[in-house]
C-alpha positions in Angstrom: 16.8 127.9 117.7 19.7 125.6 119.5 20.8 122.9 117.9 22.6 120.0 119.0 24.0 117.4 116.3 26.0 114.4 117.1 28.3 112.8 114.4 28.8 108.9 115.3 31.3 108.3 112.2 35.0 107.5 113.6 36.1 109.4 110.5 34.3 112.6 111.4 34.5 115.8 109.0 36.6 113.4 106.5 34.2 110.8 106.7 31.1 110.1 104.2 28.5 111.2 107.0 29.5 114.4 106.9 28.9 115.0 103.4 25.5 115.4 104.2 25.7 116.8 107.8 27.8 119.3 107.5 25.5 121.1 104.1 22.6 120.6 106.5 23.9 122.1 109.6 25.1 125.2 107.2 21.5 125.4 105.7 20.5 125.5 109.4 22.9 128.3 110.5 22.1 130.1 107.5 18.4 130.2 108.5 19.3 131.7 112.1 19.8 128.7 114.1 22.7 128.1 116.8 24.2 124.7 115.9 26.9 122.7 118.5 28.6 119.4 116.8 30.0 116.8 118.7 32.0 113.7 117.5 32.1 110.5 119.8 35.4 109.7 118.4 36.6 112.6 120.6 34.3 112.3 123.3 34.5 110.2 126.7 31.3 108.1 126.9 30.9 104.9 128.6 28.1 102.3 128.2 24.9 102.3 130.1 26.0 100.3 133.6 22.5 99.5 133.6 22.4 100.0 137.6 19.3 102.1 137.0 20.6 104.4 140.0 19.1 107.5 137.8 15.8 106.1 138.1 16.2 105.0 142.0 19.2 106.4 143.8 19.3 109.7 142.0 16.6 110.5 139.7 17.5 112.2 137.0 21.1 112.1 137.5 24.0 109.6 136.2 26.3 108.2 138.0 28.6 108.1 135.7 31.6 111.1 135.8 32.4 111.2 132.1 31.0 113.6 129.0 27.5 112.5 129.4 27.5 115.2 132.6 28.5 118.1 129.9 26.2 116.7 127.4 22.9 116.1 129.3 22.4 120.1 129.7 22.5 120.9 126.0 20.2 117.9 125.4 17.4 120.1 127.6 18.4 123.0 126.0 18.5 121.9 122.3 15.1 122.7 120.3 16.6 120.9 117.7 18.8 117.2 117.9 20.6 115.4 115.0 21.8 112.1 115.3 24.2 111.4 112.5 25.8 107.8 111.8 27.3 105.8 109.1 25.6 102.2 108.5 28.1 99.9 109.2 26.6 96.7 110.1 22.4 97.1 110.2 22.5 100.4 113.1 24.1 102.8 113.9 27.7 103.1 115.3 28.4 101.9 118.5 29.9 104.8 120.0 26.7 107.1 119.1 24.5 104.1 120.7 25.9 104.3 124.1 25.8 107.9 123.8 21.6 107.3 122.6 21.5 104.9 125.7 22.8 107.4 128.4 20.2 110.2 127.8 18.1 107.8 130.2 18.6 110.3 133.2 16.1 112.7 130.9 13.7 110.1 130.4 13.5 110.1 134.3 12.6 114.0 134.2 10.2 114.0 131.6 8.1 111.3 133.2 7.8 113.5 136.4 7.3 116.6 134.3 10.3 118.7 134.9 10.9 119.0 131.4 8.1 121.2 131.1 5.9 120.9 127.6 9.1 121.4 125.3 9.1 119.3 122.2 12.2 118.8 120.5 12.6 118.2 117.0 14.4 115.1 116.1 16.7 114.5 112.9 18.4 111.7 110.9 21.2 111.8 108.8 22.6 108.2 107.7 24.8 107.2 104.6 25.6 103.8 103.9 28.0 102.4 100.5 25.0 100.0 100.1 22.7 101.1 96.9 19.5 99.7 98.5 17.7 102.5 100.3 15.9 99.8 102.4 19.4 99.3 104.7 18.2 102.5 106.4 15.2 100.2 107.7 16.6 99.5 111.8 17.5 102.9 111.9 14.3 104.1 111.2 12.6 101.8 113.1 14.7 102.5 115.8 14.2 106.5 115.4 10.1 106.0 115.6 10.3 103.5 118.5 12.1 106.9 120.3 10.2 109.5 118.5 7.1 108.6 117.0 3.7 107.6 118.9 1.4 109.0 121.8 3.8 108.8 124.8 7.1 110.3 122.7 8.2 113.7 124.0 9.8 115.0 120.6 8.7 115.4 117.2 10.6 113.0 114.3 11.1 116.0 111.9 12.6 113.6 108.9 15.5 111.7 108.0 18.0 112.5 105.5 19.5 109.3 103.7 22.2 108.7 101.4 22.9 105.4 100.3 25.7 104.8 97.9 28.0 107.4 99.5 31.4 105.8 99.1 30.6 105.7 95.1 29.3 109.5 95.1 32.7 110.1 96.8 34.2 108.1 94.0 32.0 110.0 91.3 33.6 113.4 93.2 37.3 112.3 92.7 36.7 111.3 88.9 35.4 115.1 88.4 31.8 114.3 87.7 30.9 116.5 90.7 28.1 118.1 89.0 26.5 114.8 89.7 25.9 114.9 93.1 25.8 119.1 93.6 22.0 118.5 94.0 22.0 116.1 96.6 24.0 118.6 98.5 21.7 121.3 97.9 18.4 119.6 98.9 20.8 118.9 102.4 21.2 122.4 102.4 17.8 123.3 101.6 16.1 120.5 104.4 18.0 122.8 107.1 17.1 125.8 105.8 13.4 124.0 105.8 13.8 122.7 109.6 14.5 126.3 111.2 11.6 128.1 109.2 9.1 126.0 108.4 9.8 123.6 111.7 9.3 120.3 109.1 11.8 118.8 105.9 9.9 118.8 102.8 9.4 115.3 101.3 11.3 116.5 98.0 14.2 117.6 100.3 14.5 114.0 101.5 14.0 112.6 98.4 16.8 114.5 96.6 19.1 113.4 99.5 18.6 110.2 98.2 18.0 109.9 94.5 19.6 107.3 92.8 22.9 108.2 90.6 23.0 104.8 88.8 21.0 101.5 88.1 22.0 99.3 90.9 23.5 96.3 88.6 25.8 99.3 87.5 27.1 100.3 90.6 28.1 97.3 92.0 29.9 96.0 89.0 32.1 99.6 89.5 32.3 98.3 92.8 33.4 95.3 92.4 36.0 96.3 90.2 37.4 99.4 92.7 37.5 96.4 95.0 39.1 93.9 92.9 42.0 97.2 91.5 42.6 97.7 95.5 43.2 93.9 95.9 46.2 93.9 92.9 47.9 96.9 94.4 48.2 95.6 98.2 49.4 92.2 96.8 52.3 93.9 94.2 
């Protein structure tokens, strides 16, 4: 099984993303499965030029000479793709977004049917400081409008969603790691899931995001991390 995952935080392996990423790409290797991870911090991706030459002029082929050309192979190839992004401000990151945009060139193909009967499986992983789980809501509307319905070529295996990930981090440098260990594992065990049993359990999910704390709780912590980092940039 090939695997292409695509990390759209700017903070990449340091960044809160890839707390839950990089446990499910290992359950994934674990399980047999050939992963490739790319961050578009490092990679050379303009916008969409919206010429539509890929449709017209060239059909199936981007104009554009940039890191799209090297990643539109391993998008055929993949049996498995992960889009992976911080919530920033209600989507995804821009940087993965133009990178989402430019895979229009494959559109092309599958609509004249040289992308044979292949379905992919498609995977989201999304954290967000927020506590509400319902912040996730664009992204997953945005994931079904790709994935889900009559006319999609790929299979939405399941999304893995982590609200509250700046306080977990938090909870991690106070010591009270044995906290979060199990949100971890269930990332762990939702790629072990995806390679053998081609689908994420519902309790996987679930565990990604369980709730650590009453929500009044963890804003007033919050607020007062926000309000100690205030003091010590004004001193």
């Amino acid at each position: 099984m090939k695997v292409l995952a695509l990390n759209g935080s700017p903070h990449m392996d340091d960044g809160n993303t890839a707390m839950i990423l990089n446990p499910f790409l290992e359950g994934m290797k674990e399980a047999g499965a050939n992963i490739e991870l790319f961050h578009t911090r490092k990679l050379n991706i303009g916008p969409c030029n919206g010429d539509l030459s890929c449709w017209f002029k060239n059909p199936g082929k981007c104009g554009q000479d940039d890191d799209m050309q090297m990643l539109l192979p391993k998008f055929k190839e993949a049996d498995v793709i992960v889009w992976a992004s911080p919530v920033y401000y209600a989507g995804i990151t821009g940087p993965l977004k133009n990178l989402m945009d430019r895979q229009l060139p494959l559109h092309v193909e599958h609509m004249e049917g040289e992308l044979g009967s292949k379905r992919q499986k498609i995977v989201l992983v999304s954290t967000c400081s927020a506590w509400e789980l319902s912040m996730f809501d664009p992204l997953l509307v945005q994931m079904k409008a790709l994935y889900v319905g009559p006319d999609a070529s790929s299979d939405f295996a399941g999304a893995l969603l982590r609200p509250m990930a700046e306080g977990m981090k938090e909870m991690i440098k106070a010591g009270e790691s044995g906290l979060v260990d199990g949100i971890f594992q269930s990332a762990k065990d939702a790629g072990r899931q995806l390679v053998k049993e081609g689908r994420i359990s519902e309790e996987s999910q679930k565990g990604v995001s369980k709730q650590l704390m009453p929500r009044d709780a963890y804003y007033k912590a919050a607020k007062e991390m926000m309000d100690q980092v205030k003091r010590s940039k004004a001193q």
